[in-house]
PDB file of N, CA, C, O and CB in Angstrom:
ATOM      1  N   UNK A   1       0.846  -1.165   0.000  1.00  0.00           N
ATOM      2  CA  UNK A   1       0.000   0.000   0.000  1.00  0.00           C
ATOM      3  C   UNK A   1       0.894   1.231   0.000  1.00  0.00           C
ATOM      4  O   UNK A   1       1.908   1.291   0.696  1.00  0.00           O
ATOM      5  CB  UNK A   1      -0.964  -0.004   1.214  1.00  0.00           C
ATOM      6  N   UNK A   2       0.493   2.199  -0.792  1.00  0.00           N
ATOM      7  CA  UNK A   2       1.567   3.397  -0.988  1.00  0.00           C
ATOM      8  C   UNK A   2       0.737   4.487   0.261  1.00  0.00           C
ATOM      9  O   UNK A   2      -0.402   4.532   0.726  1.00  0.00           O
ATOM     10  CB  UNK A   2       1.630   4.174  -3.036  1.00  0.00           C
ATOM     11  N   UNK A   3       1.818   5.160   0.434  1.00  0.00           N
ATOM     12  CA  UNK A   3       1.642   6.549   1.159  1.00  0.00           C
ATOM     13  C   UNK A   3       0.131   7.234   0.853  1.00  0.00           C
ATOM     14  O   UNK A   3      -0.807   7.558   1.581  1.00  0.00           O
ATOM     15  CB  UNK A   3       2.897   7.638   0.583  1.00  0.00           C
ATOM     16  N   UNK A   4       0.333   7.277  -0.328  1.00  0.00           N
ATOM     17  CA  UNK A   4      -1.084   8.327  -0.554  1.00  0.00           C
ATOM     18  C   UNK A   4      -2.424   7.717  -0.941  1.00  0.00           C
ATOM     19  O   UNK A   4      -3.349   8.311  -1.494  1.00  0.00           O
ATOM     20  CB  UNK A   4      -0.846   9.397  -1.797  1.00  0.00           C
ATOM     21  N   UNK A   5      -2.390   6.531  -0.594  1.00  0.00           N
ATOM     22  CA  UNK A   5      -3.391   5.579  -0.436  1.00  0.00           C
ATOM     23  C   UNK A   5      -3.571   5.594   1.203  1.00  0.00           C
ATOM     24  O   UNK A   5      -4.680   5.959   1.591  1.00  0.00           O
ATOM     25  CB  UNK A   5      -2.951   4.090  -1.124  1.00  0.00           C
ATOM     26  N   UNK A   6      -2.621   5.246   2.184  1.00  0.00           N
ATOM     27  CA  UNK A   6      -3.081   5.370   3.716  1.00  0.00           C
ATOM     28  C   UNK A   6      -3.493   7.102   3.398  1.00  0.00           C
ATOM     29  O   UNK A   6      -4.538   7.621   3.791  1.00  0.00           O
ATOM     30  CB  UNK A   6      -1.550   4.957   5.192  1.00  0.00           C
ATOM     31  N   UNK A   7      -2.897   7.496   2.962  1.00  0.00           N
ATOM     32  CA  UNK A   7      -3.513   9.174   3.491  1.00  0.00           C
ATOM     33  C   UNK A   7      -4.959   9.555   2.902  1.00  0.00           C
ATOM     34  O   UNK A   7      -5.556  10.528   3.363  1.00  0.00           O
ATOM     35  CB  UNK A   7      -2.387  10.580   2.832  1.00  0.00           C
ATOM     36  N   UNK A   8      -5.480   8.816   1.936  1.00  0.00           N
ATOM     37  CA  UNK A   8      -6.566   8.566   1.694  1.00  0.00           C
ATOM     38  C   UNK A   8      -8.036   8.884   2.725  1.00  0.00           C
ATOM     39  O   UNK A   8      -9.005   9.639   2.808  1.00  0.00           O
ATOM     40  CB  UNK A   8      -6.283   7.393   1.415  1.00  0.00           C
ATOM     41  N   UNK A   9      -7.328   7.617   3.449  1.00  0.00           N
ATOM     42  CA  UNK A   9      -8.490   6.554   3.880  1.00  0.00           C
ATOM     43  C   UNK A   9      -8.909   7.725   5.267  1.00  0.00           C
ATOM     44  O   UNK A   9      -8.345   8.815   5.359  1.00  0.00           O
ATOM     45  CB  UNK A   9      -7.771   4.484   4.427  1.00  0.00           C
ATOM     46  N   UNK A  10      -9.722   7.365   6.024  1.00  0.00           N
ATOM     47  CA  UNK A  10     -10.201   7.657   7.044  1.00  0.00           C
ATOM     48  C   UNK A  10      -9.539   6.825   8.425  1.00  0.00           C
ATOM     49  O   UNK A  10      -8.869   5.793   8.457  1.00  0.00           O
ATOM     50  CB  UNK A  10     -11.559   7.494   6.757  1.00  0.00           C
ATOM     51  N   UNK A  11      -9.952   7.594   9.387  1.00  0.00           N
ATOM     52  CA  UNK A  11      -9.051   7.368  10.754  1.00  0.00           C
ATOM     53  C   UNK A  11      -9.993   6.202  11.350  1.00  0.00           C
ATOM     54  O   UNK A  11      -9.479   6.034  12.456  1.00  0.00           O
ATOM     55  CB  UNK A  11      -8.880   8.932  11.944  1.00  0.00           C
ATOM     56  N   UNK A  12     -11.070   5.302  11.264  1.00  0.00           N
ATOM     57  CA  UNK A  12     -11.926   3.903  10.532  1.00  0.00           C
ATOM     58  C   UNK A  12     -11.261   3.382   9.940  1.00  0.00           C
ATOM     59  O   UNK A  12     -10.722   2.317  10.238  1.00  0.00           O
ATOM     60  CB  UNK A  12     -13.032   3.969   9.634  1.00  0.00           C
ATOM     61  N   UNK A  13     -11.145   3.917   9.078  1.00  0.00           N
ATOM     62  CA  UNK A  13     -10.671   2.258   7.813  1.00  0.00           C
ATOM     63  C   UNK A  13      -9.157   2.227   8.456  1.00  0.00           C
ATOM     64  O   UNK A  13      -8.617   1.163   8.758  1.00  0.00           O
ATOM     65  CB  UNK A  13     -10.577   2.625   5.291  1.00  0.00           C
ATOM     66  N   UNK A  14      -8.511   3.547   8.638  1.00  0.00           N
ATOM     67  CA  UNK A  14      -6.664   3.037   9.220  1.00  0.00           C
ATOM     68  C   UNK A  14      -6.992   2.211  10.666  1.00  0.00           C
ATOM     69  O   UNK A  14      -6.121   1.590  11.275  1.00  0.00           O
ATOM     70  CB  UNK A  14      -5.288   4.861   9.754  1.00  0.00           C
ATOM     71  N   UNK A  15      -7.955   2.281  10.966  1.00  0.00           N
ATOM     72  CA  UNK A  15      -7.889   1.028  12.605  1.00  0.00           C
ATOM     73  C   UNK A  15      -8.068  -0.158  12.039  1.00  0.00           C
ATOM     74  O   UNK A  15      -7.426  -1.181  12.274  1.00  0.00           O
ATOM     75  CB  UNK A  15      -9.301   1.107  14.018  1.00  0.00           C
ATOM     76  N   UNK A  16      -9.315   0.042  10.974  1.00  0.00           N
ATOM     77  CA  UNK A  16      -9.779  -1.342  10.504  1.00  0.00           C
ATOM     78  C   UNK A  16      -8.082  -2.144   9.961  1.00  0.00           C
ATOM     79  O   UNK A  16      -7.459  -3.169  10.239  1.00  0.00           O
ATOM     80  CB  UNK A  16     -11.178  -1.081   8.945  1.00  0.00           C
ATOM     81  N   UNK A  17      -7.922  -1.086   9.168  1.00  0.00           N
ATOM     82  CA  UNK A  17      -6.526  -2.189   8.290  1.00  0.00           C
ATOM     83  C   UNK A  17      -5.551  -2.037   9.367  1.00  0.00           C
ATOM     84  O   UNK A  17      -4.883  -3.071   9.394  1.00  0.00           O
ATOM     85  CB  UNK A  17      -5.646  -1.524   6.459  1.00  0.00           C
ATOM     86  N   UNK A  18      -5.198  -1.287  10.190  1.00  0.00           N
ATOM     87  CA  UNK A  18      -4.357  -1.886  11.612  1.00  0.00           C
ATOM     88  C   UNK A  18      -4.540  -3.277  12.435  1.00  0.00           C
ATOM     89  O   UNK A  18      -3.675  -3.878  13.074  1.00  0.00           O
ATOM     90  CB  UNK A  18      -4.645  -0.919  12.721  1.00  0.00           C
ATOM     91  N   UNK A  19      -5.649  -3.557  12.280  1.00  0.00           N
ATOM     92  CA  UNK A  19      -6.191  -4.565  13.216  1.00  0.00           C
ATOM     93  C   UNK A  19      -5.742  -5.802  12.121  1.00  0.00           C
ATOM     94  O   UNK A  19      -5.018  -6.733  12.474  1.00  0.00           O
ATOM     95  CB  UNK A  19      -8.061  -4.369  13.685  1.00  0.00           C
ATOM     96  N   UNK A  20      -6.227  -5.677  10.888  1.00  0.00           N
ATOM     97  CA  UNK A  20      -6.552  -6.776   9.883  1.00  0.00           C
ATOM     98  C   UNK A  20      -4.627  -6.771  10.190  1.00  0.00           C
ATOM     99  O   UNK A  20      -4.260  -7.486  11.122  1.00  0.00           O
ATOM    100  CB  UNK A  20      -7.583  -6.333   7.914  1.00  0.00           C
ATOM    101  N   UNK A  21      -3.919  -6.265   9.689  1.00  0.00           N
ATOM    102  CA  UNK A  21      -2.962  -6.646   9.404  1.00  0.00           C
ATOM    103  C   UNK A  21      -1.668  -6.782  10.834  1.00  0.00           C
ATOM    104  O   UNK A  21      -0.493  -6.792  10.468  1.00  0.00           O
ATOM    105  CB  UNK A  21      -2.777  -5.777   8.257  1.00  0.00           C
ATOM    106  N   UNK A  22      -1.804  -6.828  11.562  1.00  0.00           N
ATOM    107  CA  UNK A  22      -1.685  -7.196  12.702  1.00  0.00           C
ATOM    108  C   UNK A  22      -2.199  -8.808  12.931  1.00  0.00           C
ATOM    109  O   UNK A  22      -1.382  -9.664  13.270  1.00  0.00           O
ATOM    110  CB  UNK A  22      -2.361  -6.176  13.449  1.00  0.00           C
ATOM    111  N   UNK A  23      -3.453  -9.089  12.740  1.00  0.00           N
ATOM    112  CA  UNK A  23      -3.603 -10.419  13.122  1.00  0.00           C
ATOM    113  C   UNK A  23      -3.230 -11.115  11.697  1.00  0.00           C
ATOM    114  O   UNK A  23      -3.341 -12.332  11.549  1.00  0.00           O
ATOM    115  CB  UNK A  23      -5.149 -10.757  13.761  1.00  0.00           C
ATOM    116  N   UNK A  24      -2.831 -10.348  10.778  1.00  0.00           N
ATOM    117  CA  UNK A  24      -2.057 -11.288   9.515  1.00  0.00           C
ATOM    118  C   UNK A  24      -0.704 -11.925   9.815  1.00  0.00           C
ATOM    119  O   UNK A  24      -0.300 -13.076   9.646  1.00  0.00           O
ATOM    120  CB  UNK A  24      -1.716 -10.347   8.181  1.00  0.00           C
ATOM    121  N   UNK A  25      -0.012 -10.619  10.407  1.00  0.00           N
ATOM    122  CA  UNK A  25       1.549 -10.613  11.348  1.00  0.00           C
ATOM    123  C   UNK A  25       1.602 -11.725  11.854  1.00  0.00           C
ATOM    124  O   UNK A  25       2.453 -12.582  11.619  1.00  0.00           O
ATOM    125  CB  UNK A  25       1.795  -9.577  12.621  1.00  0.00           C
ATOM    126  N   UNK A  26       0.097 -11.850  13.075  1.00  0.00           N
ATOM    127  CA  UNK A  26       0.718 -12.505  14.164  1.00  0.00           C
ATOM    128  C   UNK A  26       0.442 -14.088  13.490  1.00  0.00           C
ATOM    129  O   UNK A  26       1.050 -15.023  14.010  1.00  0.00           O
ATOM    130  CB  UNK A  26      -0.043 -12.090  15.824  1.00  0.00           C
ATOM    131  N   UNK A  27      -0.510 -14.370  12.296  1.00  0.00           N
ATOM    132  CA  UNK A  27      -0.265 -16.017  12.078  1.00  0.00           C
ATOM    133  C   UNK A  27       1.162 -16.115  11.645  1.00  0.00           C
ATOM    134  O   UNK A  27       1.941 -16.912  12.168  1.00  0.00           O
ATOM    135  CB  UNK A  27      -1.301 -16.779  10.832  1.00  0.00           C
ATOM    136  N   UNK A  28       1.581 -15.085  10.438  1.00  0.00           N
ATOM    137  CA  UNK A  28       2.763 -15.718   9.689  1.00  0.00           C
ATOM    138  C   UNK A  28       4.056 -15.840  10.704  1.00  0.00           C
ATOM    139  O   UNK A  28       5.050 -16.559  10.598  1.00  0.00           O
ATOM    140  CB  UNK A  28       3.162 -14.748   8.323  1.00  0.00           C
ATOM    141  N   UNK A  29       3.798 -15.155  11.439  1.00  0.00           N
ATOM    142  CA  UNK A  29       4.890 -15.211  12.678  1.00  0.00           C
ATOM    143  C   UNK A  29       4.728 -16.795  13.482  1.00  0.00           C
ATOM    144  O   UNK A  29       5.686 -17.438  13.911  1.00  0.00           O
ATOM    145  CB  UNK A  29       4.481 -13.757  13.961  1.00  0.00           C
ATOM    146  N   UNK A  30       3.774 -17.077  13.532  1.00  0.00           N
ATOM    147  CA  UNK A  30       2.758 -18.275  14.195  1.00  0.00           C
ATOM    148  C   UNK A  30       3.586 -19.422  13.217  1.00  0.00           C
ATOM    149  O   UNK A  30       4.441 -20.250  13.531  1.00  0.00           O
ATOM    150  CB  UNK A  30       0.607 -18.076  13.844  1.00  0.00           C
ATOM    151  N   UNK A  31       3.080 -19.167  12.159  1.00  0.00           N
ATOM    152  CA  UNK A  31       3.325 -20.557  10.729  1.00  0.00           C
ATOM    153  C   UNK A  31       4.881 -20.471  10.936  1.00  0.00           C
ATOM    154  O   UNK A  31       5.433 -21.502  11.320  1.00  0.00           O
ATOM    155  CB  UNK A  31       2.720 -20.066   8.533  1.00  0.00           C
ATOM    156  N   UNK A  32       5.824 -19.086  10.673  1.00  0.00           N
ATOM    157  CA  UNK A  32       7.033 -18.886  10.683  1.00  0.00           C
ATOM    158  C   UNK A  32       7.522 -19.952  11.741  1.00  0.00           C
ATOM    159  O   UNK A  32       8.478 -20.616  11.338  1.00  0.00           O
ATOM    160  CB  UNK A  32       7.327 -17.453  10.925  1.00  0.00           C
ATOM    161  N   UNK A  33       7.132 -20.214  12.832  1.00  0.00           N
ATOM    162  CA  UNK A  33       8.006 -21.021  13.688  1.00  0.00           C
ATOM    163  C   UNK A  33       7.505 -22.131  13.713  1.00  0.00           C
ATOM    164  O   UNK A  33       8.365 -22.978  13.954  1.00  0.00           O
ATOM    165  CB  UNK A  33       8.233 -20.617  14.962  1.00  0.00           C
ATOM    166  N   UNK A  34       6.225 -22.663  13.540  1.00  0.00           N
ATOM    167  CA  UNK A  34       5.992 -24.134  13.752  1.00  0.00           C
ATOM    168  C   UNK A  34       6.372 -24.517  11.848  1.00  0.00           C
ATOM    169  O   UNK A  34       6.408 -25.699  11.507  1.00  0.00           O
ATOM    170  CB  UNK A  34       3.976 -24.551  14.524  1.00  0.00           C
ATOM    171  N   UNK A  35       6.568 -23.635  11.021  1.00  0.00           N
ATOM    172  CA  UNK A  35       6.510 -24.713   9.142  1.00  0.00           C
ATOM    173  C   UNK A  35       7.858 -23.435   9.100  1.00  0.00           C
ATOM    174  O   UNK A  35       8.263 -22.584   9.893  1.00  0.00           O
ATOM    175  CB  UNK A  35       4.321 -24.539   7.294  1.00  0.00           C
ATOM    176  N   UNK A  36       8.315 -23.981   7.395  1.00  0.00           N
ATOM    177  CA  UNK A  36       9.727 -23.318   7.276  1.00  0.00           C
ATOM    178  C   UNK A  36       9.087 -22.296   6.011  1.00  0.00           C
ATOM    179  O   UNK A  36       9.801 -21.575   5.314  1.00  0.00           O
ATOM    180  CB  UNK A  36      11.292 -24.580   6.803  1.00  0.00           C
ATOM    181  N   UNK A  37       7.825 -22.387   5.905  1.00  0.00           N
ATOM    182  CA  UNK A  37       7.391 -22.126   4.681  1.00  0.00           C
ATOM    183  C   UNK A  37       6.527 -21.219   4.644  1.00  0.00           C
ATOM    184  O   UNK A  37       5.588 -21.243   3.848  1.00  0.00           O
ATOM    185  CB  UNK A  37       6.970 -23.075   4.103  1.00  0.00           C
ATOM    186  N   UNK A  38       6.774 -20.032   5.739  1.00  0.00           N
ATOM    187  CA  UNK A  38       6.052 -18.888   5.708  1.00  0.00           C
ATOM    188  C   UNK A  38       7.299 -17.695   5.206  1.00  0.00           C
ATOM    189  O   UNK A  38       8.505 -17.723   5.449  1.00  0.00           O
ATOM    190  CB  UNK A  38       5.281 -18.649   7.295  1.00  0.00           C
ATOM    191  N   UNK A  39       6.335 -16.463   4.264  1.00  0.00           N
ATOM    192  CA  UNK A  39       6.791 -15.829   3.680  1.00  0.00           C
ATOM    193  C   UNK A  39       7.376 -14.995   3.944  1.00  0.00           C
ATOM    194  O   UNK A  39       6.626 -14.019   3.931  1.00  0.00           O
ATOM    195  CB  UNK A  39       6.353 -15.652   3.200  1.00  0.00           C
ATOM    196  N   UNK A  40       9.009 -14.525   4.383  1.00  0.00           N
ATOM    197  CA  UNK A  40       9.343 -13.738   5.161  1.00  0.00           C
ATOM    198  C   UNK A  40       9.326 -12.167   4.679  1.00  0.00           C
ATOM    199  O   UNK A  40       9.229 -11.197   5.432  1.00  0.00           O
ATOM    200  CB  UNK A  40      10.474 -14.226   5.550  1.00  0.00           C
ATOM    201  N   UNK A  41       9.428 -12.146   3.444  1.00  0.00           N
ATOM    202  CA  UNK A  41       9.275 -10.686   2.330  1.00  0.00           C
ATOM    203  C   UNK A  41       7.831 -10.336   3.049  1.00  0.00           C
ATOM    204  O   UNK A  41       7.706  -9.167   3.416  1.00  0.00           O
ATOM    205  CB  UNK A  41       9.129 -11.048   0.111  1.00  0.00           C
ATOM    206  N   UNK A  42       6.942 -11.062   3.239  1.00  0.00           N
ATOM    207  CA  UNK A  42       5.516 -10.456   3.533  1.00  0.00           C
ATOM    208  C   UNK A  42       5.715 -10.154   4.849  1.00  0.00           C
ATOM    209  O   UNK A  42       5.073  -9.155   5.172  1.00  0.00           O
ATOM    210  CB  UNK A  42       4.185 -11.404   3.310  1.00  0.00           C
ATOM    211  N   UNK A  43       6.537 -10.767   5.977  1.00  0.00           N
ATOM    212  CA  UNK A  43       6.321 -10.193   7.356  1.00  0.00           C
ATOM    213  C   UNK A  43       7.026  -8.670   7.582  1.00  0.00           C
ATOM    214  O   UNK A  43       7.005  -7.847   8.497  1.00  0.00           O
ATOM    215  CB  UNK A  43       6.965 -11.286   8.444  1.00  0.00           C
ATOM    216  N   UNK A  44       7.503  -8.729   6.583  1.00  0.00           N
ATOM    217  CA  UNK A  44       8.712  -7.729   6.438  1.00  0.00           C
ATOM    218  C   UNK A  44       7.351  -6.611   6.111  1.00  0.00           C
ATOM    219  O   UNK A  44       7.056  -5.683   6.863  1.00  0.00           O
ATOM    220  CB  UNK A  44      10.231  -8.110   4.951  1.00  0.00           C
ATOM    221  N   UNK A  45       6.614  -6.955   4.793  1.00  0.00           N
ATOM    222  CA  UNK A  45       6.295  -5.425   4.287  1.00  0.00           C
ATOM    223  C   UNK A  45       5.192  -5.482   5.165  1.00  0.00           C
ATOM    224  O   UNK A  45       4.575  -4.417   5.169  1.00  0.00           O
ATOM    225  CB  UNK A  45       5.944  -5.015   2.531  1.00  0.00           C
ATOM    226  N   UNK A  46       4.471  -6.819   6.317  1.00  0.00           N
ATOM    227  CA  UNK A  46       3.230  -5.942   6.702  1.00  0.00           C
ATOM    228  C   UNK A  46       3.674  -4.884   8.220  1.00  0.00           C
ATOM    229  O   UNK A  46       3.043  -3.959   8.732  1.00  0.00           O
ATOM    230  CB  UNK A  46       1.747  -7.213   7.094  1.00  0.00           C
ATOM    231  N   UNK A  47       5.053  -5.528   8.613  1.00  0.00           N
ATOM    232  CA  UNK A  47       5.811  -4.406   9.874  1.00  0.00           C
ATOM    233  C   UNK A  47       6.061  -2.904   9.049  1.00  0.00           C
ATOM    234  O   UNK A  47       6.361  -1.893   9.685  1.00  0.00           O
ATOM    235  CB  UNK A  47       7.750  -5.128  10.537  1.00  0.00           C
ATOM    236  N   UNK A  48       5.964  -2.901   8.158  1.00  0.00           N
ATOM    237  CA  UNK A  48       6.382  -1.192   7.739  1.00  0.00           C
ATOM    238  C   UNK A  48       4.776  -0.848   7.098  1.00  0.00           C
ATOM    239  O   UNK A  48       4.268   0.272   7.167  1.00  0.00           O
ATOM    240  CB  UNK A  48       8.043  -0.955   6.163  1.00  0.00           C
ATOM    241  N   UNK A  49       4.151  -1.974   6.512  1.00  0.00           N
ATOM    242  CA  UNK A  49       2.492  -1.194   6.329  1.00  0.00           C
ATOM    243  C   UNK A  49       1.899  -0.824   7.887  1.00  0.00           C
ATOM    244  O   UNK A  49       1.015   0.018   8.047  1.00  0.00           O
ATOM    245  CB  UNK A  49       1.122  -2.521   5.470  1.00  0.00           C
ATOM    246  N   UNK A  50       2.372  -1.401   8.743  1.00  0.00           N
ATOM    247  CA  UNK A  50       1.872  -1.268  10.290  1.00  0.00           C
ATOM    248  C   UNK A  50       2.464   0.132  10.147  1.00  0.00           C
ATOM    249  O   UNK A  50       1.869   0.929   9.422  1.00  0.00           O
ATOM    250  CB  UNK A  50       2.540  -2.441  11.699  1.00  0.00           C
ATOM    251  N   UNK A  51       3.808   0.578  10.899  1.00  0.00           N
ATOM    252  CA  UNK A  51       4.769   1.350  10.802  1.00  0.00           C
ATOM    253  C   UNK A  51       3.789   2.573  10.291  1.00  0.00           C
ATOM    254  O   UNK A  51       3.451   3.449  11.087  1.00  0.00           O
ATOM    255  CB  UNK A  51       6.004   0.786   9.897  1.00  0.00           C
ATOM    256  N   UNK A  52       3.346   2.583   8.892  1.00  0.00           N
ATOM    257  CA  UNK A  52       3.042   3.717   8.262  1.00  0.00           C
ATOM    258  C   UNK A  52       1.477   4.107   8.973  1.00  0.00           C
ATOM    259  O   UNK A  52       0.940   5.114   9.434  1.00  0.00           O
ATOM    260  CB  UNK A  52       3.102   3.450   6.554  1.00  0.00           C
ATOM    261  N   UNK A  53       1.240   3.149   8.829  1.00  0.00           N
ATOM    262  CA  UNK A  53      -0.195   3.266   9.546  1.00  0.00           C
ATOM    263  C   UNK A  53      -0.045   4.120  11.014  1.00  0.00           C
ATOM    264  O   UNK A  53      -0.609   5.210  11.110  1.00  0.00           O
ATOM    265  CB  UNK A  53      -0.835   1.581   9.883  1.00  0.00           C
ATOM    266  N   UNK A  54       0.804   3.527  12.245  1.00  0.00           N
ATOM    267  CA  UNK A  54       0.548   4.275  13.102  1.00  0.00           C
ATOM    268  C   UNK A  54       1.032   5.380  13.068  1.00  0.00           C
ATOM    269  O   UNK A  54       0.562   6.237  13.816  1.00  0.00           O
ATOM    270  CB  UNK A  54       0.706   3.867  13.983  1.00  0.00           C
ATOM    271  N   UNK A  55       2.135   5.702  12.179  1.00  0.00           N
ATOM    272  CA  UNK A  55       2.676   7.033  11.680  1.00  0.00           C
ATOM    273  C   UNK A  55       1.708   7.965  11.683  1.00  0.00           C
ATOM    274  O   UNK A  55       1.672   8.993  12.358  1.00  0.00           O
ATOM    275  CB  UNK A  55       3.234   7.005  10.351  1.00  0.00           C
ATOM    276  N   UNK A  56       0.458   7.333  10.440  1.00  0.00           N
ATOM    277  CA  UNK A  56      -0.156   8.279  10.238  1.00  0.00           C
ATOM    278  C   UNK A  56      -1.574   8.543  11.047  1.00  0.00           C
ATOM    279  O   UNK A  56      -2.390   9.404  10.719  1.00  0.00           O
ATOM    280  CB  UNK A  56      -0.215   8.219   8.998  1.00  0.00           C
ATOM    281  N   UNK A  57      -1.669   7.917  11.820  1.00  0.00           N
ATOM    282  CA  UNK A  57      -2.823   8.027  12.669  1.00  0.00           C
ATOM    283  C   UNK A  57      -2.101   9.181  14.013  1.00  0.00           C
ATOM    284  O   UNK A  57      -2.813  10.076  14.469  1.00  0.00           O
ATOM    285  CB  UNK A  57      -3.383   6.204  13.246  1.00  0.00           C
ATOM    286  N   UNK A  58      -0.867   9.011  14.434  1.00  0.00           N
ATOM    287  CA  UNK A  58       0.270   9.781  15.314  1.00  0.00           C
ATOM    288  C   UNK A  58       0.343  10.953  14.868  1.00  0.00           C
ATOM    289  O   UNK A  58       0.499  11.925  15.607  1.00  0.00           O
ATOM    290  CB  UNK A  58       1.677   9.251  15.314  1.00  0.00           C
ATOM    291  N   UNK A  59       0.253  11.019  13.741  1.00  0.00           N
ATOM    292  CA  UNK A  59       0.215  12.330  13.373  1.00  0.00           C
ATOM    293  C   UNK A  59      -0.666  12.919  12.823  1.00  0.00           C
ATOM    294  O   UNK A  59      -0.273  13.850  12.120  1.00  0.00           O
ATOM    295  CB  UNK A  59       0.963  12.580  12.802  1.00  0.00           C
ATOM    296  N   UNK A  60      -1.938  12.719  12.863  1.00  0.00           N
ATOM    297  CA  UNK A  60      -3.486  13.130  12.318  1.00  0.00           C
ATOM    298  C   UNK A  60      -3.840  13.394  14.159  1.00  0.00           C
ATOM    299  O   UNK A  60      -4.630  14.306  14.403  1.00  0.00           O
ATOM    300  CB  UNK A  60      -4.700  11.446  11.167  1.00  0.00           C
ATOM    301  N   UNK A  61      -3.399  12.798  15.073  1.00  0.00           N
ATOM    302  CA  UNK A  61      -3.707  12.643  16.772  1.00  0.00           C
ATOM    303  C   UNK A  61      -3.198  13.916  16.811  1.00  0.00           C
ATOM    304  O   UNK A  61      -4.053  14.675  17.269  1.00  0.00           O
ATOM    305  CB  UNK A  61      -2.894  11.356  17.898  1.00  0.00           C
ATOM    306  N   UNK A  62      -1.904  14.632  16.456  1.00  0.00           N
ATOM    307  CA  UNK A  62      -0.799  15.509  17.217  1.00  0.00           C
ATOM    308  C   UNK A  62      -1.008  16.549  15.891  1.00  0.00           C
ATOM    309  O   UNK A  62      -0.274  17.513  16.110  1.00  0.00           O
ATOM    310  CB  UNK A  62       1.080  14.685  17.591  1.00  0.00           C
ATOM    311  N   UNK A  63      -1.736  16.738  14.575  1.00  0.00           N
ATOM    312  CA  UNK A  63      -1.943  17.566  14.054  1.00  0.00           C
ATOM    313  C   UNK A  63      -0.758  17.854  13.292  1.00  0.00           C
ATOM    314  O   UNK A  63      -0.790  18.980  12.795  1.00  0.00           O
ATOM    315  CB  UNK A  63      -2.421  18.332  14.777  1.00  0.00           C
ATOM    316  N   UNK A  64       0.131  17.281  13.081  1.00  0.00           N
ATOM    317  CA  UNK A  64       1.169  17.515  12.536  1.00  0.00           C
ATOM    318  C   UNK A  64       1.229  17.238  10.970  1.00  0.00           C
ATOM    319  O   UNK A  64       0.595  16.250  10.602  1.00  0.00           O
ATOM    320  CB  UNK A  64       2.029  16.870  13.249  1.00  0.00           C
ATOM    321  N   UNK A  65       1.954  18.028   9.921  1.00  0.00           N
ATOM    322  CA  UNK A  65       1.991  18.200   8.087  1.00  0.00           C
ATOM    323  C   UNK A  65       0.754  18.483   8.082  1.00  0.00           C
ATOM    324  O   UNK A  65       0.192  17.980   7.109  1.00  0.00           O
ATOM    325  CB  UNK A  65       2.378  16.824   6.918  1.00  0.00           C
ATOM    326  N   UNK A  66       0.003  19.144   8.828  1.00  0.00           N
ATOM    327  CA  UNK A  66      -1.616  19.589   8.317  1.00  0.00           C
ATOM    328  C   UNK A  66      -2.838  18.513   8.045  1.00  0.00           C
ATOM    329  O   UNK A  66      -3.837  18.672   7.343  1.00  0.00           O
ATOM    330  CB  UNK A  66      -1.484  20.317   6.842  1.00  0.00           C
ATOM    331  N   UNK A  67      -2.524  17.614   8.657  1.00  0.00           N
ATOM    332  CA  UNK A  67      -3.579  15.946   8.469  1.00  0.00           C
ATOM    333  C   UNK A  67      -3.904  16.437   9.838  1.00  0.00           C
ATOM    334  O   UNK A  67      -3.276  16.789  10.836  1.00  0.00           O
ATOM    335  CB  UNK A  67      -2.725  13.856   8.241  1.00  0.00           C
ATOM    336  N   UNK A  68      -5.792  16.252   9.279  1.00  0.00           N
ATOM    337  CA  UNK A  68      -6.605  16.435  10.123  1.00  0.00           C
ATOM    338  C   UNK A  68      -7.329  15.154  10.346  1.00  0.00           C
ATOM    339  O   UNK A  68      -7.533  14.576   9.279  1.00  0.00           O
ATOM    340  CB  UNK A  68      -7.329  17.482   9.798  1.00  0.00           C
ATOM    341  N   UNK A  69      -7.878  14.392  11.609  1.00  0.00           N
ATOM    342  CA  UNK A  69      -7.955  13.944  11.661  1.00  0.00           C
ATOM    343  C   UNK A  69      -9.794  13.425  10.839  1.00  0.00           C
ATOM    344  O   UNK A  69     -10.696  14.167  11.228  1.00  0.00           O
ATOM    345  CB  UNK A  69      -7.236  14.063  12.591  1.00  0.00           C
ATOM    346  N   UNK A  70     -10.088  12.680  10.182  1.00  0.00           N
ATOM    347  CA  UNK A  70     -11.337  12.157   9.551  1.00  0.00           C
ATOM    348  C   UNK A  70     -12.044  11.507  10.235  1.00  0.00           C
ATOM    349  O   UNK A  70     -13.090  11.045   9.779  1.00  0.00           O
ATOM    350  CB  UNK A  70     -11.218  11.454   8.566  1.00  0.00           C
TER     351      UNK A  70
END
């Protein structure tokens, strides 16, 4: 998901896809240790889609680059 797609969305849908991708994290992390055959490129990009997400909810909270909160 690019930058100006989270900046899109509403301060709703960024919890909704916080939550969703968080409990995506926590299986492949789950599969990661019990099988050898979970995808590590994907745990990778959903810790920085997280990352951006609370970025931008942190800073829609604190008013900061002019993002108001939706």
């Amino acid at each position: 998901m690019k930058t100006e797609e989270t900046r899109s969305k509403t301060n709703s849908e960024l919890e909704f896809d916080l939550a969703n991708h968080k409990k995506e994290l926590f299986g492949l992390r789950f599969k990661a240790s019990t099988d050898s055959s979970a995808n590590p490129s994907r745990i990778r990009t959903l810790r920085r889609e997280i990352a951006r997400i609370k970025t931008l909810v942190n800073e829609r909270a604190q008013k900061i680059r002019g993002q108001e909160p939706r």
